[in-house]
C-alpha beads as a LAMMPS data file, in Angstrom:
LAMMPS data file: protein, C-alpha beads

65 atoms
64 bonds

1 atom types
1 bond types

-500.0 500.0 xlo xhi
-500.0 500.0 ylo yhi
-500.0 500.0 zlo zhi

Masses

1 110.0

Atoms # bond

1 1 1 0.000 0.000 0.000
2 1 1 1.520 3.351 -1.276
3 1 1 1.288 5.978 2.029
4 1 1 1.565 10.299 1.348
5 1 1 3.519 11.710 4.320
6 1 1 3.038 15.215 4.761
7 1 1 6.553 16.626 6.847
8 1 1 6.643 20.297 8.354
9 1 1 9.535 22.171 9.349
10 1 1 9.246 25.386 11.564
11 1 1 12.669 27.282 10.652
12 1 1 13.901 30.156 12.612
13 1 1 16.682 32.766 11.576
14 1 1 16.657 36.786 13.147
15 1 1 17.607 39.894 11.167
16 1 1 18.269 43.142 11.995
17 1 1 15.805 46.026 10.922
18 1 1 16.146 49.311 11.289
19 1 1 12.619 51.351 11.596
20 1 1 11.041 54.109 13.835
21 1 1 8.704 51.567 15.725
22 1 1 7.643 48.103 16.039
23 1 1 4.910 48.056 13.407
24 1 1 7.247 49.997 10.850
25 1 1 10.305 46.914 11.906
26 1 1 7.547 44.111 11.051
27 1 1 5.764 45.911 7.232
28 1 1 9.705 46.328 6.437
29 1 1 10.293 42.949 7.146
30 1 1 7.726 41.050 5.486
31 1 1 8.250 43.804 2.325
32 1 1 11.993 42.438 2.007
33 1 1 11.168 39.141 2.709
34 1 1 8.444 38.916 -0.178
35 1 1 10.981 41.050 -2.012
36 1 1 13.491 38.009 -1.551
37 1 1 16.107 40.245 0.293
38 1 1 15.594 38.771 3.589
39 1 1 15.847 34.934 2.863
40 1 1 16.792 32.359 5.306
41 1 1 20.337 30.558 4.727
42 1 1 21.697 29.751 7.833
43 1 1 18.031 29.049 9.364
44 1 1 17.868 26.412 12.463
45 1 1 14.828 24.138 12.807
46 1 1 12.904 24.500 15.567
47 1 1 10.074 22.479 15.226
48 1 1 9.280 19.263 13.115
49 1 1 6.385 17.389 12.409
50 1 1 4.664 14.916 10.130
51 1 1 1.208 13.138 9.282
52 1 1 0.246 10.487 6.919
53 1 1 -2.546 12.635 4.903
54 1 1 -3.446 9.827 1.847
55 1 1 -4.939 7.025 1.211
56 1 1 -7.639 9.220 3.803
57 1 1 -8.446 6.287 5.605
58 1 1 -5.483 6.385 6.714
59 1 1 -4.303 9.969 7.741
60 1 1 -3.179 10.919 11.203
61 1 1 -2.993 13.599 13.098
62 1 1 0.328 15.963 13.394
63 1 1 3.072 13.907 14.717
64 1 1 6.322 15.980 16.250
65 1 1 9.540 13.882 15.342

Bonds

1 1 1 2
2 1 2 3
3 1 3 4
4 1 4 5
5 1 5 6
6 1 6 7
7 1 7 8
8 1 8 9
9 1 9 10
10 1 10 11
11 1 11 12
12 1 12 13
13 1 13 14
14 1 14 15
15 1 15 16
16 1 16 17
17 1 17 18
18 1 18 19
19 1 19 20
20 1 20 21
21 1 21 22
22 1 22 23
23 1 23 24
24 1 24 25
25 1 25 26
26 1 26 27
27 1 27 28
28 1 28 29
29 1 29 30
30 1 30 31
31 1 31 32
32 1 32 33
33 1 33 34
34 1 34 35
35 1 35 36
36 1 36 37
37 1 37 38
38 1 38 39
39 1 39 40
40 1 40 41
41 1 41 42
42 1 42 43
43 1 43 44
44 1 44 45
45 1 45 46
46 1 46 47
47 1 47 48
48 1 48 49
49 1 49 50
50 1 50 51
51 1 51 52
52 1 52 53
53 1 53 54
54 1 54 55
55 1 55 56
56 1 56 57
57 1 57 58
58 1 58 59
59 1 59 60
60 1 60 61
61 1 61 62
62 1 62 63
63 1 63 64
64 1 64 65
């Protein structure tokens, strides 16, 4: 029997960004990060997970691994 396992990774890198205030810091952030000048390359993973989500009579719930 063929099994699809979903897997989820939670990855975690900071940046500095300068702004005025903390709303300013977080548009600028997600701006250069859709902009692809924030990207993460040295990124650690914080959180991992996985679930069988076909055939559906056989899907699980969210499994941390």
């Amino acid at each position: 029997m063929k099994f699809r396992i979903a897997i989820e990774e939670t990855m975690v890198q900071e940046f500095d960004i300068e702004a005025e205030d903390a709303g300013e810091a977080m548009e600028l952030a997600e701006a250069k990060y859709k902009s692809g000048e924030l990207v993460l390359t040295s990124a650690e993973v914080h959180h991992k997970q996985m679930a069988i989500v076909a055939p559906d009579n056989e899907a699980t719930e969210w499994s941390e691994f």
